[in-house]
C-alpha positions in Angstrom: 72.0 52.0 71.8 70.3 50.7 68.0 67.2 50.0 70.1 66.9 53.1 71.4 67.4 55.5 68.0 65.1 52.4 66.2 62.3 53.7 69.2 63.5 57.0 69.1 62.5 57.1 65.2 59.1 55.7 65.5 58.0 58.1 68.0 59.4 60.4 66.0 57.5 59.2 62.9 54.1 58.9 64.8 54.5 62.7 65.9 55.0 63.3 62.5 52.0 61.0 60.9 49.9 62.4 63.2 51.0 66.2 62.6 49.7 65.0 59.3 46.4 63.6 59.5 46.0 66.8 62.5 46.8 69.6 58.9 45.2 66.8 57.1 41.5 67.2 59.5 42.1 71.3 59.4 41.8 71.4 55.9 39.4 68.9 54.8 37.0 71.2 53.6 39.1 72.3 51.3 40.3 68.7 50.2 36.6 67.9 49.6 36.5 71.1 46.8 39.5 70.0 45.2 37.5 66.3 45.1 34.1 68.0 44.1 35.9 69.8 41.5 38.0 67.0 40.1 34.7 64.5 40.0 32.7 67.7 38.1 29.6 67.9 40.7 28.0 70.3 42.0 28.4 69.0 45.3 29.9 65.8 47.0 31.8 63.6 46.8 28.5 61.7 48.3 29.1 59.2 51.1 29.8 55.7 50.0 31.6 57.0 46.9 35.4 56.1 45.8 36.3 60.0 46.6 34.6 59.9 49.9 36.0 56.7 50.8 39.8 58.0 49.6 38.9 61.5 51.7 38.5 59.2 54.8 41.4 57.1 54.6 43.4 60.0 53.6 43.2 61.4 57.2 43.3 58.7 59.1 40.1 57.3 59.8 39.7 53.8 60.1 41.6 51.9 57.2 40.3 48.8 57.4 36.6 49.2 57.3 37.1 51.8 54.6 39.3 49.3 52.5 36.5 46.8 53.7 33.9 49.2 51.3 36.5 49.5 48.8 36.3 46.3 47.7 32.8 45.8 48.4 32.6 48.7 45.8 34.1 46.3 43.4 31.6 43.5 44.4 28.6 45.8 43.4 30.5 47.2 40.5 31.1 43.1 39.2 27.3 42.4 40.3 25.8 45.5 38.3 28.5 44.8 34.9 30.3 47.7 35.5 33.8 47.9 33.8 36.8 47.9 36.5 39.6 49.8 34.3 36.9 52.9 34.1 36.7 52.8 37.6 40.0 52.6 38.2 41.0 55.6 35.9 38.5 57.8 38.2 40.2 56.4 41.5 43.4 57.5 39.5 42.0 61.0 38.6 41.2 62.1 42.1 44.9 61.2 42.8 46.3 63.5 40.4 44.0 66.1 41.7 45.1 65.6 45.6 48.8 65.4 45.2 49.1 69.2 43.7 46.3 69.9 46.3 48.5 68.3 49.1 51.4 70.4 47.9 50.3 73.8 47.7 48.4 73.1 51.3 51.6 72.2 53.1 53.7 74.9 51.5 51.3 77.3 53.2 51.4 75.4 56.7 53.5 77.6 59.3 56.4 75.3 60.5 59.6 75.3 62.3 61.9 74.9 59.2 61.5 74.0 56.0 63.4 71.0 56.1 60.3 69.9 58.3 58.1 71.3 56.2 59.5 69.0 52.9 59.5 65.7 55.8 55.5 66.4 56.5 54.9 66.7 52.4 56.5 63.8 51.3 54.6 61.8 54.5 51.6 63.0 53.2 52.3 62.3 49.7 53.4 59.0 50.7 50.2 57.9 52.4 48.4 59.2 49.5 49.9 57.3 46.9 50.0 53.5 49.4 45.9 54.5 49.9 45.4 54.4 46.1 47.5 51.3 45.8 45.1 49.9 48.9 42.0 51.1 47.1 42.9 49.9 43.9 43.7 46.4 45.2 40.8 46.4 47.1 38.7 47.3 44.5 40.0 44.6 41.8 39.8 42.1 44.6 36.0 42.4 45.1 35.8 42.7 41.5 37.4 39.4 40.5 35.7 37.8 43.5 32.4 38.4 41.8 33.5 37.5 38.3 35.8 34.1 39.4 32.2 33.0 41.3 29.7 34.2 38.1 32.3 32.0 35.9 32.3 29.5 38.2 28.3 29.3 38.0 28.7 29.8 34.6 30.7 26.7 34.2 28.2 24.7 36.4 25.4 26.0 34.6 26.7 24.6 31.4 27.5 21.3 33.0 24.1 21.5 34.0 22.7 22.1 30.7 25.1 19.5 28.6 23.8 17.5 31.0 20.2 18.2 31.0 20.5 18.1 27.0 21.8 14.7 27.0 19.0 13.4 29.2 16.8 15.4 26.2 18.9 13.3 23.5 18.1 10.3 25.7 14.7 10.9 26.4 13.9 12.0 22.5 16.1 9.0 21.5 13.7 6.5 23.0 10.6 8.1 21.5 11.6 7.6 18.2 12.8 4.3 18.6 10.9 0.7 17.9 10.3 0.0 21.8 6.4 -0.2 22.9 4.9 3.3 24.3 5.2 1.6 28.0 8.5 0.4 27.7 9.5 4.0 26.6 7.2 5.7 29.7 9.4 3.6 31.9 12.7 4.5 30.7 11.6 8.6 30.3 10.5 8.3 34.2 13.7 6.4 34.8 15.6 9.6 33.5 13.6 12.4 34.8 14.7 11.5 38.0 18.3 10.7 37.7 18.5 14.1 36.1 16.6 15.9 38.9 18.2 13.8 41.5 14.5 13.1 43.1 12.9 10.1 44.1 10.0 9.3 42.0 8.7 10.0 39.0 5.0 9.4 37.5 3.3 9.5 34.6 -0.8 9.3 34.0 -2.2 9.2 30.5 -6.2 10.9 30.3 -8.8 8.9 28.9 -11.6 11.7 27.7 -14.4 9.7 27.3 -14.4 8.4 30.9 -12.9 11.5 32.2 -10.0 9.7 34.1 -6.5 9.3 35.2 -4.4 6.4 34.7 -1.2 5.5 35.9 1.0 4.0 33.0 4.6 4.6 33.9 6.9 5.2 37.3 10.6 5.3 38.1 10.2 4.2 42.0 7.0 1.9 43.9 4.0 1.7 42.4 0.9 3.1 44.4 -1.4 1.0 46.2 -3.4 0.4 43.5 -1.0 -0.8 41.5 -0.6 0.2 37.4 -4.5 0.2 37.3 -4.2 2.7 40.1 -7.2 5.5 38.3 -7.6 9.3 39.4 -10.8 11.1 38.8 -10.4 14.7 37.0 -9.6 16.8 40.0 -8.8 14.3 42.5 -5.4 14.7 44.1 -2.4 16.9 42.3 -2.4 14.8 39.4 -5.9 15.1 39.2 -5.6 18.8 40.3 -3.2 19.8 37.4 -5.3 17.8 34.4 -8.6 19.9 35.3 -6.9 23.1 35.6 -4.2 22.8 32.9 -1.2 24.3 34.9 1.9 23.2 36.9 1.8 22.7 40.3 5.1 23.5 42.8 4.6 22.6 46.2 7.4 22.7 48.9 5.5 19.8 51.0 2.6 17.8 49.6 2.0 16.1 52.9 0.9 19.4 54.5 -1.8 20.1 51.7 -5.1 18.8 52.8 -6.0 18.7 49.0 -2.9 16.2 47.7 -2.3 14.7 50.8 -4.8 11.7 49.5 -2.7 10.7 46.6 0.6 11.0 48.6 -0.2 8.8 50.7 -1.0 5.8 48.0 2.3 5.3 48.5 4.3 3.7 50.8 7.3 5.9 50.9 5.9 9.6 52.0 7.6 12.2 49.8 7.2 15.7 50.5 8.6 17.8 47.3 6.1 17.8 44.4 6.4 19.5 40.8 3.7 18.0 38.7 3.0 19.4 34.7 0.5 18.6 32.5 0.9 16.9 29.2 -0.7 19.3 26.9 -0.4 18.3 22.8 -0.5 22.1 21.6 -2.0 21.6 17.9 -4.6 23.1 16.4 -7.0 22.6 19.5 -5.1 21.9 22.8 -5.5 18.4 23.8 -4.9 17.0 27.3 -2.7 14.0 27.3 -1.6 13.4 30.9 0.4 14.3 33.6 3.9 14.1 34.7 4.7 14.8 38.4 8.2 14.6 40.0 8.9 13.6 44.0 11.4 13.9 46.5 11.6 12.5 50.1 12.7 15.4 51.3 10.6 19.1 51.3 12.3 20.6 47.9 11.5 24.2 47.0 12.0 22.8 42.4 13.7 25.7 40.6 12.7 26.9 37.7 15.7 25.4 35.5 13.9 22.2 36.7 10.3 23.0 35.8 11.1 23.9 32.6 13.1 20.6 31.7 10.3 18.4 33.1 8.0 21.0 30.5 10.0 19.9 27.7 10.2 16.7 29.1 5.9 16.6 28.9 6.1 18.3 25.5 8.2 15.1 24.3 5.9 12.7 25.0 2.5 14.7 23.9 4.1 14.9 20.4 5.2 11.1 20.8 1.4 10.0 21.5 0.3 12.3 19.2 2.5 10.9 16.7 1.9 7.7 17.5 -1.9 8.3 17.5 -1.7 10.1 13.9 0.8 7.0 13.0 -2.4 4.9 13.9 -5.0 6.7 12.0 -2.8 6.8 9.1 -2.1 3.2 9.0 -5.7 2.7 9.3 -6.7 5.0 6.5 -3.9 3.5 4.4 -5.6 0.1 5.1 -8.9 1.0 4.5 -7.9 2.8 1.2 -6.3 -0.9 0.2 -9.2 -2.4 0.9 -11.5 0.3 -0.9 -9.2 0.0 -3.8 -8.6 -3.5 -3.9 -12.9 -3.8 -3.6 -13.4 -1.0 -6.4 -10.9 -3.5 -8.8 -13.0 -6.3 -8.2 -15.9 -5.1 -8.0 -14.8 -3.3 -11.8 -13.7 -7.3 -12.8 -16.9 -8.4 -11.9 -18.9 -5.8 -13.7 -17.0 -6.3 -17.0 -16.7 -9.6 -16.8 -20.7 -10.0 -18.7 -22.1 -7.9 -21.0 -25.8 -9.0 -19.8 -27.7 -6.4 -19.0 -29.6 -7.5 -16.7 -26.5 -9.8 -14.8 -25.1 -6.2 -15.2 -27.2 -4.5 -13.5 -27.7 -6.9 -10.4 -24.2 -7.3 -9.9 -23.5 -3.7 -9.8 -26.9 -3.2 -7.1 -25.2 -6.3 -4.9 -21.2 -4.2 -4.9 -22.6 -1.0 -4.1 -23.5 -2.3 -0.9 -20.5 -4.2 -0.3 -18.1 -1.1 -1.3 -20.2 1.4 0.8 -21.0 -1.0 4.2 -24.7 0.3 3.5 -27.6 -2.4 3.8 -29.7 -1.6 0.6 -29.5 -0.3 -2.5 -31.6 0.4 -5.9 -31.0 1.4 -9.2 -33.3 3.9 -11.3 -33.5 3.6 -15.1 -34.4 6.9 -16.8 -37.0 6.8 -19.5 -35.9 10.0 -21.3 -39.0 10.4 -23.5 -41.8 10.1 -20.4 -39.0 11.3 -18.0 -39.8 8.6 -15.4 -37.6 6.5 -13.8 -37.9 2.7 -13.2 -36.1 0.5 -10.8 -34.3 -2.2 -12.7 -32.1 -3.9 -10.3 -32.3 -3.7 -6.2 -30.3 -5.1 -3.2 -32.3 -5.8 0.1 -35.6 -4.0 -0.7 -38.7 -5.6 -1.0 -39.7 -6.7 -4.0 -43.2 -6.0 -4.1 -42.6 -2.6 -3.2 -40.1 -1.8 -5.8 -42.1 -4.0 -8.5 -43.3 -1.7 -11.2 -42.5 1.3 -9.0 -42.0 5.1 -11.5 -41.1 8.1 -10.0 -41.1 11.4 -11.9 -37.6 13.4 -12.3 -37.5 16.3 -9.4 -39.4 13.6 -7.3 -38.0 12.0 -4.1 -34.1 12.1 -3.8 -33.4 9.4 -7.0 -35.6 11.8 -9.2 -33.6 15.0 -7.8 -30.5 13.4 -8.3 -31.3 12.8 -12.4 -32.6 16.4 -12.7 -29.8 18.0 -11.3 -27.0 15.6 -12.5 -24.8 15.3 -9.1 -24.8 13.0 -6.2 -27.0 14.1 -3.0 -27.2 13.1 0.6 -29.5 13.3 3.1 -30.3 11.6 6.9 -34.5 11.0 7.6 -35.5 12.3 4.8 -37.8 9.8 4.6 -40.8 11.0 6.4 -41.0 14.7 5.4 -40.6 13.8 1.8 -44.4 12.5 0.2 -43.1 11.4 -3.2 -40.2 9.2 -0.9 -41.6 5.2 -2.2 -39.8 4.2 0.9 -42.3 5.8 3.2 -44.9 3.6 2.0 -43.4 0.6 4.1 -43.3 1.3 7.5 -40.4 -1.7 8.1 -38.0 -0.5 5.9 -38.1 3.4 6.7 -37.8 2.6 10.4 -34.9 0.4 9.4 -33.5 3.7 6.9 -31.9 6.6 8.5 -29.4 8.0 5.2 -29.4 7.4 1.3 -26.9 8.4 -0.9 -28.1 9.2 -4.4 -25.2 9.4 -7.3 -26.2 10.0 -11.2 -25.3 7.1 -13.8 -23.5 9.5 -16.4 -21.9 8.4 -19.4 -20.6 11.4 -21.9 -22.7 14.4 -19.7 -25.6 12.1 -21.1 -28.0 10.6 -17.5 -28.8 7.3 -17.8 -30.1 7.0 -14.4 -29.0 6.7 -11.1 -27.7 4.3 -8.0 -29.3 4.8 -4.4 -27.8 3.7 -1.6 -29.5 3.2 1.7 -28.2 2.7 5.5 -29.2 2.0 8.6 -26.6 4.9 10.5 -27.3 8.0 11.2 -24.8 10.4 9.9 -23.1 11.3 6.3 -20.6 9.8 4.0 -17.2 11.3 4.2 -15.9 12.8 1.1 -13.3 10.0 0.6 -16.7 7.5 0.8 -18.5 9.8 -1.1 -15.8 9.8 -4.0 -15.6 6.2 -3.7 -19.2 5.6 -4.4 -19.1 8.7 -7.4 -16.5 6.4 -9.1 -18.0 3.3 -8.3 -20.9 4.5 -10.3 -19.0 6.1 -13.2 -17.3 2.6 -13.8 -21.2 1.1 -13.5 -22.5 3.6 -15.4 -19.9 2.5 -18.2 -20.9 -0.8 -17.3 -24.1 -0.5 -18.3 -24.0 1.9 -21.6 -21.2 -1.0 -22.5 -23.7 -3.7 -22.0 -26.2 -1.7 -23.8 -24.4 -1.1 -27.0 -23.4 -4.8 -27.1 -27.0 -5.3 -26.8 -27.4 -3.1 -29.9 -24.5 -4.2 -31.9 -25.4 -8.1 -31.1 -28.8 -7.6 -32.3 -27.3 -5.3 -35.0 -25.1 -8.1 -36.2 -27.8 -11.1 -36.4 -29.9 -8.9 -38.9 -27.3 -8.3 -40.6 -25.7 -12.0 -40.6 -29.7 -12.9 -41.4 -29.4 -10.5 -44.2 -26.1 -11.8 -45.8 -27.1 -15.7 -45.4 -30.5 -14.7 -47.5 -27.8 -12.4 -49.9 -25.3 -15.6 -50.4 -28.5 -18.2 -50.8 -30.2 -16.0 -53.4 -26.9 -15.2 -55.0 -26.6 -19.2 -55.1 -29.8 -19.7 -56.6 -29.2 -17.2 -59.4 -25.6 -18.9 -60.0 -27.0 -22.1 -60.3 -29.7 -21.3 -62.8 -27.3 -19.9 -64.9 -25.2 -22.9 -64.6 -28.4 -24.8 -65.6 -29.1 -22.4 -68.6 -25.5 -23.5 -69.5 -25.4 -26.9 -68.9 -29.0 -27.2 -71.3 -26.9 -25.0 -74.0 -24.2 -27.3 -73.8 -26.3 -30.2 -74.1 -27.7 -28.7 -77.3 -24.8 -27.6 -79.3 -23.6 -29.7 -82.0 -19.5 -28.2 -81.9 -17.3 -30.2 -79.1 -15.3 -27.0 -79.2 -18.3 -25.1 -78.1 -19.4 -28.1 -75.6 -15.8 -27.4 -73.6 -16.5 -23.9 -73.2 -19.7 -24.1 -71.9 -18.4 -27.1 -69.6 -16.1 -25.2 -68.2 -18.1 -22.0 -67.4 -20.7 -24.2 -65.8 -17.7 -25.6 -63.7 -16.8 -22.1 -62.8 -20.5 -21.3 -61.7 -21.1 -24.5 -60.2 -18.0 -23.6 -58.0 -19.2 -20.1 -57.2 -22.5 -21.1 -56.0 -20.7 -23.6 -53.9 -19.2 -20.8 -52.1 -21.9 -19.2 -51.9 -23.8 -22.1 -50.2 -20.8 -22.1 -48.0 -21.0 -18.9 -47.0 -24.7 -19.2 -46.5 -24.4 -22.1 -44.0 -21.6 -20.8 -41.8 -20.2 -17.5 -40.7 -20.9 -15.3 -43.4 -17.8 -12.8 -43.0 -15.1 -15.9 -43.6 -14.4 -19.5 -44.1 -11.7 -21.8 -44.0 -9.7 -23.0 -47.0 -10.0 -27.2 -46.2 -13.9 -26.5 -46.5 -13.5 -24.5 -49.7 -11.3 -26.8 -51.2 -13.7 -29.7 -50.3 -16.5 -27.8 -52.3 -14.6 -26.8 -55.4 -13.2 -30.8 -55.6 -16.9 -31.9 -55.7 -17.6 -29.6 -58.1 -14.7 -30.2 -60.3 -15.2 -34.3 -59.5 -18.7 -34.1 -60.8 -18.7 -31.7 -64.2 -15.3 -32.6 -65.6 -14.0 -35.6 -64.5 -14.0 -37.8 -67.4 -15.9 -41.5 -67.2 -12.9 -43.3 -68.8 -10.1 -42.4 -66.1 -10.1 -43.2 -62.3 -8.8 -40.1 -60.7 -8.6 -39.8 -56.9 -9.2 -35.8 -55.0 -7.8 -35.6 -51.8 -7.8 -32.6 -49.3 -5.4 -32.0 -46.8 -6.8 -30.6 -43.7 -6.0 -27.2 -43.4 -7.8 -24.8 -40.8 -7.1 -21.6 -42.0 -9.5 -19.0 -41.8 -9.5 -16.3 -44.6 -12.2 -13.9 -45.4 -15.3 -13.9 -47.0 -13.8 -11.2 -50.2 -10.6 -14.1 -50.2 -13.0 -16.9 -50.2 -15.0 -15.8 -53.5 -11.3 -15.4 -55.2 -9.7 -18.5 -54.0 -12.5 -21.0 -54.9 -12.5 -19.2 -58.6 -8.6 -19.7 -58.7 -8.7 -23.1 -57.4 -11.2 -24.0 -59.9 -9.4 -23.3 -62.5 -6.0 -24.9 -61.0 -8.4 -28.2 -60.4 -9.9 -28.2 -63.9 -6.2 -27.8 -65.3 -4.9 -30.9 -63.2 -7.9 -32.7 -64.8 -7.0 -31.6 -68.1 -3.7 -30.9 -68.3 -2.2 -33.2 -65.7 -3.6 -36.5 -66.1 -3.3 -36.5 -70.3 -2.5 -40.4 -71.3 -3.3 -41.6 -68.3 -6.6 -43.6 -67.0 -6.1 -42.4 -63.2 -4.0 -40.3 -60.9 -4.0 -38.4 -57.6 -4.8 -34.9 -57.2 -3.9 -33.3 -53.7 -5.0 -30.2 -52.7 -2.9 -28.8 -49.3 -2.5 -25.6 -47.7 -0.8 -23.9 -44.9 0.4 -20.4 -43.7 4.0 -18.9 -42.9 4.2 -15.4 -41.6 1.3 -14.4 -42.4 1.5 -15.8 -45.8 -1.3 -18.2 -46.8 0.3 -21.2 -49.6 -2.6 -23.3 -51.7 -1.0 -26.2 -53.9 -2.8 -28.4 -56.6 -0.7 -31.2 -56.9 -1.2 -33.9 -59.9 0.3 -37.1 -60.0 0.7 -36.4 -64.3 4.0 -35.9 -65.5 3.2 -33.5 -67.9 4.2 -29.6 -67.3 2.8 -28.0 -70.0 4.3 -25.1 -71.4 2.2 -21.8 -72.4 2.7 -20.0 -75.6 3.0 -16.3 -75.7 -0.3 -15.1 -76.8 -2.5 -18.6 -75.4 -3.6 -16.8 -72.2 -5.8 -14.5 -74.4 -7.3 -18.0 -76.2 -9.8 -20.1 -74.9 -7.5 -22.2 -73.8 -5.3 -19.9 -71.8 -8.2 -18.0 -70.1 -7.9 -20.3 -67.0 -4.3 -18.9 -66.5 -5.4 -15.6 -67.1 -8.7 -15.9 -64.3 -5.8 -17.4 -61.7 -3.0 -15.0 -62.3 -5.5 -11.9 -62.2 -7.5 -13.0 -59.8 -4.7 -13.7 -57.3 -3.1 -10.6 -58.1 -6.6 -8.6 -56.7 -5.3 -10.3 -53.4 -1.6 -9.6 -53.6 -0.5 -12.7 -54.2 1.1 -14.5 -56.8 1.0 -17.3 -59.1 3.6 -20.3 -60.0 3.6 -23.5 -62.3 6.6 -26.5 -61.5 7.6 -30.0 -61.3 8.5 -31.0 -58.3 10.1 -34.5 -56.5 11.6 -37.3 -58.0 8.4 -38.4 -60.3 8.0 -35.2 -61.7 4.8 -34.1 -60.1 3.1 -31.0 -61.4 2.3 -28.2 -58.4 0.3 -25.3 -59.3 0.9 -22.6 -56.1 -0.8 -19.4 -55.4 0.8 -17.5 -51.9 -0.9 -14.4 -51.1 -1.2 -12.4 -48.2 -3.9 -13.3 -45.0 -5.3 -10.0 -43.7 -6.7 -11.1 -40.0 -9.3 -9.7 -38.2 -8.4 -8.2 -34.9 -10.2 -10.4 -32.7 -8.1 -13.3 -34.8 -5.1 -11.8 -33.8 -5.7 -10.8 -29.9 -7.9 -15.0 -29.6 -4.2 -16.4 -31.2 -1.8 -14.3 -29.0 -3.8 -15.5 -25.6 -3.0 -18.9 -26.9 0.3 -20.7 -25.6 2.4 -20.6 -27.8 5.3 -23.0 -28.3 8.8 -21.5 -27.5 10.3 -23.3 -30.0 8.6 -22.0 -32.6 7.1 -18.9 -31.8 4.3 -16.9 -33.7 4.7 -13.9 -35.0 2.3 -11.5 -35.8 2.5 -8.2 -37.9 0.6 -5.3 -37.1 -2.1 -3.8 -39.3 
């Protein structure tokens, strides 16, 4: 009895669903205006649309493959970006517009009763409202289908990437590391092809001069040629891709006539081939290689791929270049040593003799050595003819360089002084007539370059250096500056030995001239001292005898010096050889017969100068004659010592008597005869700074007579006695001018 009202419902049910979608069919004209108007077209909805699709389903055509475009709607919709919520409040827009539509369409539908009427409304209604549930669902379904997958590939893409970037780290890491540049190949093949998941990997390095291929690195077998296995430019794909400078993609290699060759080197056959030059992109594109990629199995290589194995390539070209630039920098850097460590020796050597001539030769013989030329010459400038002479040569012949002039603006050396900077030149040997080194046919086939520089001291030419080679081509500029300062420092070289020249032969006149000053000035002392000794000789008043003894003393002693000075260096002499004078002097004029008295000198090789010398051996006169006079009174002999020696620069000279007697001077005697020796001593050593003192000293009461004065050195003095090692006990000290 339930069965049968369940059945009798459902029929009753499909009469009325059908009575639906029957209205439904009648008016779908007018459903598709309500549609067009809601959407705001002029005409529509078009086929394929979401109102078309919703028109269809709404009476009763076939759900499922319309539901089936729904949400193949939302596939294209995900796959084109568009936005799912705007396309869901449209779907929701032409609802609104069809359930009033539905509405006033069944109201005006001629039925049995309205109850019926209200039964087919609300089934309509109802069918619309599930279809935009349907449509909706179907909609977002193919939506999110699209965007779970693009996330999906998203997330596999990174993977792929953080992956990729890792094998870049690794790849970069080994570049910069210490291994050797084959080591690192190996280990950047080795990657490649983990990363791509193939089976081999190659790399071939280009040699330009023979125009070849070489294998240096692989990740799988080697060819049949082994790691000397060679390509010629366009031979095979590796060869292919180094002459034409692009990448190469080919699906199977063994099916290409052209690359079959260098497949088959080895003995594995692989069929998938992506092979990309090594291009350094500086300032002129260089080839460095190739770097080809393999797989056993045909491989179509994506672009993701071609562009890591580019990056890959650019890697390496920037590690050979590096290591190619790291090279010619180290060499430069060595060879700029060696240049400098030459130019300081060769600078030594030059200024290690002020001979001209040694000059001269030495500086020929290093411009060849700093350079790596075979011959050189140097031209000496006659300023008043305006010729130049060759005074020192390397490697040339002599007898064509002897007495040899060339006229300024003549042949390059003569340029070179006329315009007052360096020149070079390659053959200029045979279009050039004024050339000297035409005239021998051995050496100008031997010649290909010269380099001429000026010898230029203060803008003033003194000549200049020429520097001759066997090689065709030019100096750099680094060379070039090399040599331009090589022949400054000569050129100082030579002035320097020059003005020595000058100074040394300036200094002998002059030393000539002050030994003939100091032996005249001797001559003239020592007749007066004979005038004075014949007065003295003649006078009848002992008083008067004295006076004159002791001025010829004082004479006697100058002339002494004088004779000193006129034997040895005429600027200075030393206070033991001074002393020594005045004691023979003293010894012999006023040494009196009856008493025994003994001189002794201390050595003592201080060196003072000639103005010093004149004082001291007038101030040690007089402290001699007062030892002979004063000191030894009542006795018949004694000892006079005569010592000296210097403390910070302070030079002490003693007169020591063995008398007992310390006589004491009255106030007014120094103006007397008898004081005037006091006076000459305390005078003269003040002219020098110094000063003046009388005592008894020691336990027998000797008599010391001191003068201490200052010793002014010359320079060359002081710079000879701080080269000297020194004790570090007791150290020097020197003060500074």
């Amino acid at each position: 009895m339930v069965f049968s009202r369940i059945v009798s419902r459902a029929r009753k049910n499909v009469i009325q669903g059908s009575e639906v979608d029957q209205i439904l069919s009648q008016h779908i004209d007018r459903l598709r205006v309500c549609l067009q108007r809601a959407s705001g077209e002029s005409e529509g909805p078009e086929e394929g649309s979401d109102a078309w699709l919703l028109l269809e389903a709404l009476i009763g055509n076939d759900d499922l493959t319309l539901f089936g475009r729904f949400e193949q709607s939302g596939h294209w919709l995900a796959m084109q970006g568009g936005k799912l919520d705007v396309r869901l409040q449209a779907l929701q827009h032409y609802i609104d517009a069809l359930a009033p539509e539905l509405k006033d369409l069944f109201d005006q539908v001629a039925v049995a009763s309205e109850q019926e009427r209200q039964k087919l409304l609300i089934d309509a209604t109802s069918r619309l409202y599930q279809l935009q549930s349907r449509a909706m669902l179907a909609l977002t379904r193919g939506y999110q289908g699209v965007m779970d997958q693009t996330a999906l590939e998203r997330s596999l893409l990174a993977q792929q990437i953080e992956q990729r970037f890792l094998a870049l780290q690794r790849i970069n890491g080994v570049s910069n590391s210490t291994m050797d540049l084959d080591q690192t190949l190996e280990v950047i093949t080795k990657v490649v092809t983990e990363e791509l998941k193939a089976d081999l990997c190659t790399i071939f390095f280009y040699d330009e001069l023979q125009r070849m291929l070489t294998l240096r690195a692989t990740s799988g077998p080697r060819p049949l040629g082994g790691m000397h296995f060679t390509l010629r430019l366009g031979e095979g794909y590796s060869g292919w891709v180094a002459d034409k400078g692009r990448p190469l993609l080919v699906r199977d290699a063994l099916s290409d006539p052209q690359f079959v060759t260098e497949v088959r080197t080895y003995t594995t056959e692989y069929h998938g081939l992506m092979a990309i030059p090594i291009i350094f992109f500086g300032t002129t594109e260089r080839l460095i290689g190739v770097i080809s990629v393999q797989s056993a199995d045909m491989r179509d290589f994506t672009n993701a791929e071609r562009n890591f194995v580019e990056v890959v390539a650019g890697i390496v070209a920037i590690n050979i270049e590096n290591g190619r630039l790291y090279e010619q920098t180290d060499e430069q850097l060595r060879r700029k040593v060696h240049e400098l460590a030459t130019m300081h020796r060769v600078s030594s050597i030059i200024a290690s003799t002020l001979n001209l001539d040694e000059v001269l030769q030495i500086i020929a013989t290093q411009a060849v050595h700093l350079s790596g030329a075979e011959r050189s010459c140097i031209f000496e400038l006659d300023p008043e003819k305006q010729l130049l002479q060759v005074v020192a040569h390397y490697g040339l012949n002599s007898a064509l360089v002897r007495g040899l002039q060339l006229q300024v603006g003549h042949c390059c050396a003569g340029r070179t002084v006329q315009t007052g900077r360096p020149s070079m030149a390659v053959d200029c040997f045979h279009g050039d007539e004024h050339c000297f080194i035409s005239q021998d046919p051995i050496v100008s086939a031997e010649i290909h370059s010269v380099l001429c520089v000026p010898l230029q001291v203060k803008r003033k030419v003194l000549g200049c250096i020429c520097i001759y080679s066997s090689h065709r081509h030019m100096l750099s500029h680094e060379q070039m500056q090399l040599v331009i300062t090589f022949a400054n420092e000569a050129a100082i070289a030579i002035e320097n030995a020059r003005l020595y020249e000058e100074t040394r032969r300036g200094l002998e006149l002059k030393s000539i001239l002050l030994r003939e000053l100091h032996h005249r000035v001797k001559n003239n002392l020592a007749t007066v001292a004979g005038i004075l000794s014949l007065q003295r000789r003649r006078t009848k008043s002992s008083e008067v005898r004295y006076i004159l003894a002791e001025s010829v003393n004082r004479v006697q002693g100058l002339a002494a010096t004088h004779d000193l000075l006129a034997h040895e260096d005429v600027s200075e002499a030393k206070v033991e050889d001074i002393a020594r004078k005045i004691v023979g002097v003293a010894n012999a004029n006023l040494r009196p017969p009856e008493k025994h008295i003994t001189f002794e000198v201390e050595p003592c090789p201080i060196v003072i100068p000639s103005r010093a010398v004149t004082i001291l051996a007038l101030v040690l006169n007089e402290m001699v004659s007062n030892a002979i006079k004063h000191g030894m009174t009542g006795l018949t002999e004694g000892t006079v010592t005569l010592r000296g020696h210097e403390e910070n620069n302070i030079v002490t000279v003693q007169v020591i008597d063995t008398g007992t007697k310390l006589r004491q001077w009255e106030p007014g005697e120094e103006e007397s005869g008898e004081g005037l020796g006091l006076s000459l001593i305390k005078n003269l050593i003040g002219d020098l700074g110094g000063n003046f003192t009388l005592r008894r000293e020691g336990e027998k009461g000797h008599t010391v007579a001191e003068v201490r004065f200052p010793l002014v050195r010359k320079r060359s003095q002081i710079v000879g006695a701080s080269a000297e090692p020194q004790n570090p006990s007791t150290p020097e000290m020197y003060e500074q001018e």
